[in-house]
N, C-alpha and C positions, 0 to 999 in steps of 0.2 A: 636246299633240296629237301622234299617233303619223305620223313622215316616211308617205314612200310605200314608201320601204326597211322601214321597221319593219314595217310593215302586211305586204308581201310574206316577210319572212320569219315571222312570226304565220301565213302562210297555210300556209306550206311547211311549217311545223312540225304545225299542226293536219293537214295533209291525212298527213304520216306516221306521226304517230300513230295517223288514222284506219285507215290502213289495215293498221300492224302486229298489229290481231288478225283470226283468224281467225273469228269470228264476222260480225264488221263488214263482212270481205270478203265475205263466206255473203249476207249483206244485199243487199249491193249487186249479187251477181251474179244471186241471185232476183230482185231488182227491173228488176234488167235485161233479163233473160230474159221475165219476165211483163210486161214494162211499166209497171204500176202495182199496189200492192199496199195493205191494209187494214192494222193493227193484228197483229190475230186471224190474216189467212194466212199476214204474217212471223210468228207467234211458232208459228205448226202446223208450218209449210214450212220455217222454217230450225233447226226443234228446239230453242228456247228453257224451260230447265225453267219460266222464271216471267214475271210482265211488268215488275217491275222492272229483270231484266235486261235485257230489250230496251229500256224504257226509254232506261236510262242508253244503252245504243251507238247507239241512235237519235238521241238527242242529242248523242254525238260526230260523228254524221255528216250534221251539218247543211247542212255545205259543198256534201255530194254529193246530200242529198234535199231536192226540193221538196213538201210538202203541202197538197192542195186536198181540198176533200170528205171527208175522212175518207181520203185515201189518199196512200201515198208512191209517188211516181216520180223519176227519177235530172233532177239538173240539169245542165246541160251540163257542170261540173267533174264530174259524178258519172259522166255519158256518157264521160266522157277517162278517167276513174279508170275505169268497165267497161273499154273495148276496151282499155284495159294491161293488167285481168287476165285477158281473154282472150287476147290474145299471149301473155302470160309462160306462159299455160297451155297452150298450141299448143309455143311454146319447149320447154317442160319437158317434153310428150308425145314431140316432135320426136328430145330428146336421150336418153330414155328408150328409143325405138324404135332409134337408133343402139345403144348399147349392147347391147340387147337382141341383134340382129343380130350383133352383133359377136362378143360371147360364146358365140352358137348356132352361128357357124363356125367356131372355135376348137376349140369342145367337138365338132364334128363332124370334125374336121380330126383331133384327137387319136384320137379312137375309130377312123377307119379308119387310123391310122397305127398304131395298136396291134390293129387286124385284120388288116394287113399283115402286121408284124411276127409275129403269130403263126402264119399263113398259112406262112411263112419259117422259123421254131424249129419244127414240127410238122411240118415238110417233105410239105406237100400238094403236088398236082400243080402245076407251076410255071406252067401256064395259068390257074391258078385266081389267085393270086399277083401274077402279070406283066400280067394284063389281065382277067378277070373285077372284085376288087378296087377294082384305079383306074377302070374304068368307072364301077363304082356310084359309088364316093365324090366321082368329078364329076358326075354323075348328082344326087347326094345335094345335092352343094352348089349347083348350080343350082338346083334346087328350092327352096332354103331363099334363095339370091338373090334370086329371083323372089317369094317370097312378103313379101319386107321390102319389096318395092319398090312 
């Protein structure tokens, strides 16, 4: 007979399998999204080429689905497994937008400092240079603060 330890880490183990593929995940966050789903709508909705494959991931993922009537919805293990990959997905949009940001003022930062600098080697009028220039490019970068925010 399996402890209560054994059984808990059987659990742990099935639920990270479950969720290391991307299909399984595709599953569960359709289901979650929709609330409950058919057969037929996971294998249209999360692009399954056949039904043995869904199948089989169907049955890996029994921990997280309940079926009644012909239809799958999430069990409360399956509820705690969605809102994880909805954080981790908010997370990775989060760090993705930081980035993004980040790189746009950088690469803005360079371009008027090499519009400066040429401003300077080209010996344009020095108004143009001394304060046209850096107006824009804070000008410039507000704008792009403001739009990440």
């Amino acid at each position: 007979m399996e402890s209560d330890k054994e059984k808990i880490e059987n659990l742990e183990e099935a639920v990270f399998k479950a969720l290391d593929h991307q299909k399984r995940r595709d599953i569960l966050r359709y289901t979650g999204e929709v609330g409950s789903a058919t057969f037929t709508e996971l294998k249209n909705n999360v692009d399954f080429p056949d039904s043995p494959s869904l199948s089989y991931h169907l049955k890996s993922l029994e921990p997280f689905l309940e079926q009644r009537e012909a239809r799958y919805s999430l069990s409360n293990l399956g509820k705690s497994a969605y809102n994880l990959l909805l954080r981790t997905g908010s997370y990775s949009r989060a760090v993705l937008h930081y980035s993004k940001k980040k790189g746009t003022i950088i690469g803005h930062i360079v371009l008027w400092l090499a519009a400066w600098g040429a401003a300077i080697v080209l010996e344009t009028d020095s108004f143009f240079y001394t304060i046209i220039i850096p107006v824009l490019a804070g000008t410039s970068l507000t704008v792009i603060y403001a739009l990440f925010e």
